[in-house]
N, C-alpha and C positions, 0 to 999 in steps of 0.2 A: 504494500500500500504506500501509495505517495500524498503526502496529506499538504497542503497548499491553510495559513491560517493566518486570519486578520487576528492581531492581540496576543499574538504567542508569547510577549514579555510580561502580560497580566496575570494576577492571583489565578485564575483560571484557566487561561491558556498555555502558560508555561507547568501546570501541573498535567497539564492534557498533552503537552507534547511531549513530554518526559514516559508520560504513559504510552502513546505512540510506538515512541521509540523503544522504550522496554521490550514492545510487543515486535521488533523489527521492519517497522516501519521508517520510511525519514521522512522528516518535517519540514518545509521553506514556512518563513515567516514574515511579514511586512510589520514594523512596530515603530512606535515613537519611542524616539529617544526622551530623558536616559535612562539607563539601567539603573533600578534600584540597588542601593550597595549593598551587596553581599545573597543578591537573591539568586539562588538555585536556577540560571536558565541553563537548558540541557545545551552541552559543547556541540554535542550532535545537529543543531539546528540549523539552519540554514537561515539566518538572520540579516535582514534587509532592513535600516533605520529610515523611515521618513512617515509621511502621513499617506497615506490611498488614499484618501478623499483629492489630493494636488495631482496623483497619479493620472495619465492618459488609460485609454481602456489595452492601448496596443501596449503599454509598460505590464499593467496588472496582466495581459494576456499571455506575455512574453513570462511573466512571475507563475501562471498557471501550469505554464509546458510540460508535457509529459504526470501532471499529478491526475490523482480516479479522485481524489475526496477532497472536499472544501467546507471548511469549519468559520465561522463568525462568532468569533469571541471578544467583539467590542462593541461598542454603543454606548450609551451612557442608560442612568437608573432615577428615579426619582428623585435620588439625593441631589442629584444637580442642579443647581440654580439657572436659570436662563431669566432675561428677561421679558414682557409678555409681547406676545402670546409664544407659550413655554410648547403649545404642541408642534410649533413649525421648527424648534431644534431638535424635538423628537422625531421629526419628518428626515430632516436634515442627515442626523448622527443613527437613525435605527432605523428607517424606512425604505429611503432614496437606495442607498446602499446598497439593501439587500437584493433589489432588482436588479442595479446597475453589476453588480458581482457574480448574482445569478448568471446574468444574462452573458457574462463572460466566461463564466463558466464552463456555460454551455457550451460556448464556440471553442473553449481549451478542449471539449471530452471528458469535463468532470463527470462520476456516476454518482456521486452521493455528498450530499450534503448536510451539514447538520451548523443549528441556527442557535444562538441561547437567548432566550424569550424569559416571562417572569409569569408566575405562578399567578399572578390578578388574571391574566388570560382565561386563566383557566374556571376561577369565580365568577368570571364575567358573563362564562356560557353554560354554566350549571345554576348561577343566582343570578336570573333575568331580574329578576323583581326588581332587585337593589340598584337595577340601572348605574353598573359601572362605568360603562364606558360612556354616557353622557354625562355623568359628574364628574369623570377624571379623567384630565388629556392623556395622564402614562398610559392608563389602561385601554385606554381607545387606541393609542400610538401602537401599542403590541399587537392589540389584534390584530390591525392593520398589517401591521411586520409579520405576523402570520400571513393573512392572505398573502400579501406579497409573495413570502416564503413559498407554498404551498401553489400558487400560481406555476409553477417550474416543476410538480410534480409527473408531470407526463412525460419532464425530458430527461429527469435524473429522480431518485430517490433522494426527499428530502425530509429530515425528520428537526421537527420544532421542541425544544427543550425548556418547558416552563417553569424553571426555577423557582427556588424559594427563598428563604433566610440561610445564608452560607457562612459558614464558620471554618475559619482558618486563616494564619497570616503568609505573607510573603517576605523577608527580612527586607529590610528598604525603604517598604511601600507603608504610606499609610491607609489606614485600613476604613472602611467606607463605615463603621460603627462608631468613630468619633464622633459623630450627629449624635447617638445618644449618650454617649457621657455627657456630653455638654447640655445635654437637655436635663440628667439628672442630677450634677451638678449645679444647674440655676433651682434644684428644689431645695437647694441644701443637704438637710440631714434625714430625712423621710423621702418615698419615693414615691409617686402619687400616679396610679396605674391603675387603665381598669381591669374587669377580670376578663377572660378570652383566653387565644392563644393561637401557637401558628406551627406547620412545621417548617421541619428545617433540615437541612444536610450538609457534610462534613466541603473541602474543596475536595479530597481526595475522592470523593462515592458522585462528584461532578465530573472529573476528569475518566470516572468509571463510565458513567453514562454517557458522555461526549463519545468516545471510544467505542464502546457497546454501541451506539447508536449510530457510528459508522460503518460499524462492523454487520450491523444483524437488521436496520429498518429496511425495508421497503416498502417502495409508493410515497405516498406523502399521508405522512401523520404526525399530530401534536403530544408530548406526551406531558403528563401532568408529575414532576418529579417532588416525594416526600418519602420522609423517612422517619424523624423523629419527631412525632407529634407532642409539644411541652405548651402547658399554658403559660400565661404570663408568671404568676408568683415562679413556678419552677425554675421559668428560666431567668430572673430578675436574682433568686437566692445565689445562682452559679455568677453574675456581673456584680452582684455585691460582694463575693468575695474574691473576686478578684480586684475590685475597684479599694480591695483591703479593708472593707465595711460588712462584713459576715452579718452582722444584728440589723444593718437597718432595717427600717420598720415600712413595710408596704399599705399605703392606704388605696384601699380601691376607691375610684370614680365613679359617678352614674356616666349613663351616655349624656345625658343632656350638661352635665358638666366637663366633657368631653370638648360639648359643641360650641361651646363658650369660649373655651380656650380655642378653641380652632377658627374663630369669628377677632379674637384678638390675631392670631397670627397672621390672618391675610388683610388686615389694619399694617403690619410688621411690614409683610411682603410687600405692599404698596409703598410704602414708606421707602425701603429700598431698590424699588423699580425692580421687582422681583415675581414673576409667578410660577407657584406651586406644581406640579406634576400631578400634584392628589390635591384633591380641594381639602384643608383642613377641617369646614363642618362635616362632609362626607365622611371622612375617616373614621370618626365615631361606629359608626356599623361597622366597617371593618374588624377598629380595635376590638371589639367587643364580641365579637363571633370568634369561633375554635376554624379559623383556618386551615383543615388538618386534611392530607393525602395520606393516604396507604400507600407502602414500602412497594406495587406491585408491578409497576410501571417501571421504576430504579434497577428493580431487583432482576426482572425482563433484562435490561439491559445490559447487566452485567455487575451493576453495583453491589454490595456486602457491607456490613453495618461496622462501624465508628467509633471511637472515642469523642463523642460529641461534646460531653463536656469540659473535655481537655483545651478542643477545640475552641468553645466558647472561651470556655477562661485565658487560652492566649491572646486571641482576637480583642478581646476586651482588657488585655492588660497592656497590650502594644496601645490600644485607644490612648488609654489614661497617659501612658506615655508622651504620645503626641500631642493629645492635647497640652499637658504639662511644659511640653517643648523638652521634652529629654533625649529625646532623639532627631536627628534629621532625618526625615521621609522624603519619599517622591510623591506626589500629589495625586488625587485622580484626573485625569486629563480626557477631553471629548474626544473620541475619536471616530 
């Protein structure tokens, strides 16, 4: 197998090319520069520094040569700020993309491709009720990035990978959970949470599925990736002690004081020409549901279960870190 991957120096894609490679496969990769210091990318790779968004299609074409598989392991997540309207850097960074790559793809001979998409997709089209994707550009922006995805299934086998909450770090990199420490740090000493919960999976049972999912999908299909179903308290006791705070004290929220707060924040957002991916009063239903997938779809794949909580408690100890400024990190960057 020859596997062709946008992001191969990310938390994610450099554990998927490593896996690749294990399995004797090689990997070409297009990445922004720079390397995070001291992070694991495999020597084996075939690493090309710049952006493919500036690429020609005949450059990226010429970057396809000879590869069967094509992996998307960039875009950006909710945690991004954009300024509004936030769903046209979604278009921009997760959409446009996926066509324009596709469609090169194609004309390289790729046979399979695999996409990473987010698990709101997947709520979006089992809870019509909750009209996700009219109250929130992310989640609209994904499905979209699906059809698109999926658009290409008659030419190649394309398989959509709807992620969840990922735990694990990259040495270097800062880690995309800083957003909550800093959110639980403006509570002080209490952590003010309502009840719910989400799953969630390791990077490594990611880099299983990516892999697994180039290896064994056909046609075009989405798949809804969960492994470790934790409600809020469970997983809040593993970030409080790692944040070195084992007691603190969890107070749960109603929704409607959910929504309060989230009517204050897009006051915030405004204020710094800023709009949301997720509408903050919306989110309230979210937070407050058991967002939870069965292992069965992962496990298809190839994935096998984790140290999840090891997991969390690095990711959330690198946080604290960064945000403290105790280390130098490399930033998330749009790609």
């Amino acid at each position: 197998m020859k596997v062709f991957m946008i992001g191969g120096t990310g938390l994610l894609g450099s554990a998927a090319a490593q896996m690749f490679i294990d399995k004797g496969a090689s990997v070409r990769s297009v990445a922004l520069p720079q390397l995070p210091k001291g992070a694991p990318i495999p020597e084996e790779m075939e690493l090309v520094f710049g952006n493919y968004l500036e690429l020609s299609d005949d450059e990226l074409l010429k970057m396809m040569d000879g590869c069967d598989t094509f992996v998307f392991a960039a875009g950006v997540d909710e945690r991004v700020e954009f300024p509004a309207p936030v769903y046209e850097a979604y278009r921009k960074y997760n959409i446009e993309p996926v066509t324009r790559l596709l469609t090169v793809a194609e004309k390289a001979g790729v046979k399979h491709a695999v996409i990473l998409g987010s698990y709101f997709s997947h709520f979006a089209k089992v809870c019509p009720a909750m009209k996700l994707t009219q109250k929130h550009p992310y989640i609209r922006s994904r499905i979209e990035q699906e059809k698109a995805a999926l658009a290409f299934a008659d030419k190649m086998d394309v398989a959509v990978l709807e992620l969840p909450y990922i735990f694990g770090t990259q040495p270097g990199r800062r880690p995309v959970w800083t957003v909550l420490i800093e959110q639980l740090e403006g509570m002080g000493k209490i952590t003010m949470y309502p009840k719910g919960g989400t799953t969630m999976v390791t990077v490594r049972q990611v880099a299983e599925v990516i892999t697994g999912a180039a290896e064994k999908n056909r046609g075009g299909n989405c798949y809804p990736i969960g492994w470790y179903n934790m409600s809020w308290d469970d997983f809040l006791h593993i970030v409080h002690k790692a944040m070195g705070q084992p007691s603190r004290r969890i107070i749960h929220i109603q929704k409607w004081m959910f929504r309060m707060y989230g009517k204050k924040l897009i006051k915030d957002y405004a204020a710094r020409g800023v709009e949301s991916g997720i509408d903050p009063v919306g989110l309230a239903d979210i937070m407050c549901m058991n967002t939870f997938i069965d292992a069965r779809c992962a496990r298809d794949l190839g994935a096998g279960p984790d140290d999840i909580e090891s997991a969390i408690f690095d990711s959330v100890k690198l946080s604290v870190d960064a945000v403290s400024g105790k280390q130098d990190l490399v930033e998330m960057k749009a790609q």
